[in-house]
N, C-alpha and C positions, 0 to 999 in steps of 0.2 A: 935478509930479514930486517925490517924496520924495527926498533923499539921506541915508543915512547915514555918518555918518563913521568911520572906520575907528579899530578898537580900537588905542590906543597900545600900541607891543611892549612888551615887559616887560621889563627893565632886569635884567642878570642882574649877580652882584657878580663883577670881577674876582680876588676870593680865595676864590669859593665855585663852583666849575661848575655848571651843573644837571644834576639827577641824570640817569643812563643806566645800564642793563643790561647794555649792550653794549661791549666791554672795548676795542670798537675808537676808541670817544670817549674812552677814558682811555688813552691810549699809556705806556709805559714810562718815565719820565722821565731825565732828563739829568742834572739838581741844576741847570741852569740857568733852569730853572722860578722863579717867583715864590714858589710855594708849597713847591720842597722844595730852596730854595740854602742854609736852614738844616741841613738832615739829611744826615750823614755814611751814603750809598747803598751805600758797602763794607761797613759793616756791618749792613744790614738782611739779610745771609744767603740770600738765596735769594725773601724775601718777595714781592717784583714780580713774578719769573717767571712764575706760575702752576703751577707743577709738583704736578699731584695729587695727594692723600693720603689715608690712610686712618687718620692716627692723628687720638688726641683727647685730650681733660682729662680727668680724673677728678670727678666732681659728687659732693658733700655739701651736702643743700638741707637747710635750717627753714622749712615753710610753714605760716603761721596759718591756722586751719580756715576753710574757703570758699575758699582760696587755692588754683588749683591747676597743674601743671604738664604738660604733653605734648608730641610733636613733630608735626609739620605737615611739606607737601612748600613746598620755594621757591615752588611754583605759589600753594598755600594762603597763603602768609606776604603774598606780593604782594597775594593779593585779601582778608588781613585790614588792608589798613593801609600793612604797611612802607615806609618813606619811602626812595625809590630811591638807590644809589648815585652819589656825584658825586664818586669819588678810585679811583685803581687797584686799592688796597687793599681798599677795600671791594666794590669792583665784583666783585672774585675771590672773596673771602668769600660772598660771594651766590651765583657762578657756581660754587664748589667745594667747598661746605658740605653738599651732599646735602642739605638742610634745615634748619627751623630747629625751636629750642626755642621754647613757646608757653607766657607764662605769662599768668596770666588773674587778672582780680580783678574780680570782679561789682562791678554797679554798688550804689551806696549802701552797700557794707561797708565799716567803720569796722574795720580790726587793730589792734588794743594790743600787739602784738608784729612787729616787723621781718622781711620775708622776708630771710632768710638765705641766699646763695650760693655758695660755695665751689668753685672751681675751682682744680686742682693741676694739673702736668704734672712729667713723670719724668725728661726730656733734651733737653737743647738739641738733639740730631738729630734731635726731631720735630717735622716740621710739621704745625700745626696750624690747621686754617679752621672758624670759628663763626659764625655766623648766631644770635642773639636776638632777639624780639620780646615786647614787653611789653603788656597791653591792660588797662587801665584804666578801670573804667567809671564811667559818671557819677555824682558826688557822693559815691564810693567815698573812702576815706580810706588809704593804706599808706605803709610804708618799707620802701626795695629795697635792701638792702647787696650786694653783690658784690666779691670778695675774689679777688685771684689770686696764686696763690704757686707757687713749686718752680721749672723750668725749662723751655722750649721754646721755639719761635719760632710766637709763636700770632697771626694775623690777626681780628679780627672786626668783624661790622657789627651792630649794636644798635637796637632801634626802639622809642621808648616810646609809644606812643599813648595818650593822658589828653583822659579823655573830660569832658564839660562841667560845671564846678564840683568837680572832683575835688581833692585834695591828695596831690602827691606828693612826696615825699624819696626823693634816689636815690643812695648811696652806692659809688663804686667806687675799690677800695683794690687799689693796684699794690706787694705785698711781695715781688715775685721774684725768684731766687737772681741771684748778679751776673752769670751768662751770657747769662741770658733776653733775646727780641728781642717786642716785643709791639707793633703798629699796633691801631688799633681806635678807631672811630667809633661816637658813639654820638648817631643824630636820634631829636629830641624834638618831637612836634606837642601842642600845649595848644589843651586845647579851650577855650569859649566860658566866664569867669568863675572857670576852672581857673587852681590856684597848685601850679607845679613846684619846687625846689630840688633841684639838681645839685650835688653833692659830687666833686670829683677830688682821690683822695691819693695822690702817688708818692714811693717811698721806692727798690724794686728793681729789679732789673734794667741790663742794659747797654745798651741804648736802649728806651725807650718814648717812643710817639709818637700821641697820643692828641686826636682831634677832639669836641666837642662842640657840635652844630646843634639850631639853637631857630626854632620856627614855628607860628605859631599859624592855630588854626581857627576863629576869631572875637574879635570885643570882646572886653576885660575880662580876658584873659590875663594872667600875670603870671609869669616866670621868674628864677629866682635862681641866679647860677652861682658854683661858690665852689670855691678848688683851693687844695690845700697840697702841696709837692715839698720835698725834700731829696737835692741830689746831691754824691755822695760824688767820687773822684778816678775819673776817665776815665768816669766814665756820662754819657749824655746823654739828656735828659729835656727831651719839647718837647710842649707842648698850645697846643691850637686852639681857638678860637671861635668862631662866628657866629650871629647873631642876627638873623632874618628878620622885621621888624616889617612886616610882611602882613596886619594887620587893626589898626583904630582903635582907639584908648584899649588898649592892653595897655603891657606895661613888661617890663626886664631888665636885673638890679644884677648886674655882673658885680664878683667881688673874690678873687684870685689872688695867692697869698705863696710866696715862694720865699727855700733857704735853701743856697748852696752852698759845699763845701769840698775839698782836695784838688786837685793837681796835673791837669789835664784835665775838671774836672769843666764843664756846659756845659748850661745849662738854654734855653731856647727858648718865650716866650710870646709867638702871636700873637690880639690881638681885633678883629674884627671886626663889625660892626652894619650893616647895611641897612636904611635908614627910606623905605619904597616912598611913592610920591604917595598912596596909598587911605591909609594910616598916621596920621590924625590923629589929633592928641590923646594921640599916645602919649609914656612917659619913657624915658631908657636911661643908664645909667653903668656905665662900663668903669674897672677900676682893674687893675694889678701892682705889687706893693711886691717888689725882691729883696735880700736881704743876703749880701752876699758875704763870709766868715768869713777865709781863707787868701789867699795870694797863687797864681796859676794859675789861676783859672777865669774865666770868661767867661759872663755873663747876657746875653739877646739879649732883646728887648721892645718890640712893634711894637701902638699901637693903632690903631684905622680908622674912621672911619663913612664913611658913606656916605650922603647926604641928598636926597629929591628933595622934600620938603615943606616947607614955613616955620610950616606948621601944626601946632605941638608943642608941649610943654608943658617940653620939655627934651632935650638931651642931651649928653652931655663924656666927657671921659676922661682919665685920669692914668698915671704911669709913672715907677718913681724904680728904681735899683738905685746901694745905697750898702755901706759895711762898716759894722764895730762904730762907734758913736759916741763920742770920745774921751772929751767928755766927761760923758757918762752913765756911762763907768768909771771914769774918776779921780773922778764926785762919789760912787759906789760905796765906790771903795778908800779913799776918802780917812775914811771913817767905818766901816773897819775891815773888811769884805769882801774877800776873796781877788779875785784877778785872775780865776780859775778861775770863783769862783762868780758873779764880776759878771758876764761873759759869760753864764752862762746864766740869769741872769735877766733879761740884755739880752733873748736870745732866746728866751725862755719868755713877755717879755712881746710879742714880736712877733707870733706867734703866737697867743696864749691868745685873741687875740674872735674869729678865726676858726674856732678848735674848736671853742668854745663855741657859735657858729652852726647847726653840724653835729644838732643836737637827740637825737645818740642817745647816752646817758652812757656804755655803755658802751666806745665808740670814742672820746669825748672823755678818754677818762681814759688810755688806750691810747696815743691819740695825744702828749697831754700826756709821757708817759713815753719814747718814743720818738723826739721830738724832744731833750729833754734829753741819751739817751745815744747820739745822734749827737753833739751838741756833746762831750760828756764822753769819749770813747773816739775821737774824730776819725775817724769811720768808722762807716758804717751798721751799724746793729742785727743782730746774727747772724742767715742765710736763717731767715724765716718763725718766726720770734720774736712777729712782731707778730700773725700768722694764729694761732696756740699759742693767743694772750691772749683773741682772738676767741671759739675755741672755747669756753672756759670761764668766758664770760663769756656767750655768748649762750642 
């Protein structure tokens, strides 16, 4: 008599649910949850509920030729790919979205130009639910910037599928006016030999609250997660991570800077990593640097793995949140530089390798300047200043 034995369950991360459709696995939460004792729930508006809508953003797309865009029903979105909802937010985004946006990038095309995205909205009294899907074909080469400015309470779920050996760069830039309430998850599956970098930059808005999910579909993956924030007095800005190492020999350099000032102001970084038993050979580093500029505000920064293998090649994680350093400004001032200007080249240099990460000059030069006249004006850059720069530059 044969026996076989029975497949090991599958180890699910206590900071990541697994995904469901069905709104009844994702209940309303408390704040007493693990995952939302960070998020001040009186101010997400109305977002939890569910209450239908029919409003929407306004789109201004740049797409390189072969690129191209259309919408799909939730049915079609599902059987192209998109990676299930595992949060209330997104689970409703899918359930109330009518469908999604489909953008496409054949396999083996190489863009020299960045698709461009722009989404606006016109008041915080509209609700707003989005559905994106992104599909990536093999060995295709692009950069996806996406940009949201103006105002509303917009949810969305986002799906990148990157197909095997592909290279992607994916830019998403939070400049919205300081009413705006925005949740929005964005899962990323990498394929087999494929290299993703993820870009998260928050600047606006009155809470954004922002997931980023990484999983791969074989060997040899490779994901790069990199976030820049700046929060002004009373915003709160809080991004998520996780990293599903679900196939052998892949990797993912997470590296997250933050910069807050003002009375209230209250940033939120948690990472996360899963290194499943199949996962050999794989690396992973988790970092948050945050500088706290003012007195009042509050940085929270929590990192995680989670390990079932000894078969690795690596993994760690760091976590510092400090103010200005004294004496990086008295050795400033002491050779003639203003107090004013020492600081901002304290914080121009904290910043500057992370922009420079980002590989698309014209947002690193944007960014560079917009960092600066936060610190110089102690207060974010006037609504969609930074979207202006975009335009005429891309």
């Amino acid at each position: 008599m044969t026996v076989t034995a029975a497949a090991p369950a599958r180890v699910e991360s206590h900071l990541n649910p697994p995904p469901s459709y069905d709104l009844a696995d994702h209940p309303a939460p408390t704040g007493r949850e693990e995952v939302w004792r960070f998020t001040p729930l009186k101010r997400l508006r109305g977002l939890l509920d569910g209450e239908p809508s029919d409003a929407c953003l306004e789109w201004d797309t740049t797409l390189p030729e072969g690129v191209t865009l259309s919408t799909v029903t939730a049915e079609e979105a599902r059987a192209l790919g998109e990676l299930g909802p595992n949060e209330r937010p997104a689970a409703l985004a899918a359930s109330l979205s009518g469908g999604a946006a489909l953008l496409d990038v054949p396999a083996e095309l190489e863009c020299d130009e960045p698709v461009v995205i722009r989404l606006s909205g016109n008041t915080v009294e509209d609700l707003v639910w989005g559905q994106l899907l992104y599909r990536i074909g093999a060995h295709a080469k692009v950069t996806i910037v996406l940009v949201h400015t103006g105002a509303a309470r917009y949810c969305a779920i986002s799906t990148f599928v990157v197909g095997d050996g592909a290279q992607v760069d994916i830019v998403s830039v939070q400049d919205w006016d300081d009413d705006a309430v925005h949740l929005g998850r964005d899962a990323i599956r990498v394929g087999r030999d494929a290299r993703v970098k993820h870009t998260s930059v928050s600047f606006g808005g009155d809470l954004v609250r922002l997931h980023a999910n990484v999983e791969y579909d074989g060997p040899g993956g490779e994901a790069e997660l990199l976030g820049l924030y700046f929060a002004d007095a009373g915003q709160h800005l809080e991004h998520r991570l996780f990293a599903d190492h679900n196939a052998p020999r892949t990797s993912s350099n997470v590296n997250y800077k933050g910069a807050l000032q003002g009375q209230g102001a209250h940033t939120v970084w948690i990472g996360n990593v899963l290194i499943r038993k199949e996962a050999e050979g794989i690396e992973t580093y988790e970092e948050n640097r945050n500088l706290v500029l003012t007195d009042g505000c509050q940085a929270d920064s929590v990192p995680n793995l989670e390990i079932e293998t000894g078969e690795i090649e690596g993994a760690g994680h760091a976590s510092a949140t400090a103010r200005f350093d004294d004496e990086q400004l008295f050795y400033l001032q002491s050779r003639g530089v203003s107090v004013e200007e020492a600081r901002r080249l304290v914080l121009h240099g904290f910043f500057a390798d992370l922009i420079r990460k980002i590989g698309v000059p014209f947002l690193e030069e944007q960014l560079t300047e917009t960092v600066e006249k936060e610190l110089a004006k102690n207060m974010l850059a006037a609504p969609g200043e930074f979207a202006s720069a975009l335009e005429g530059s891309a």
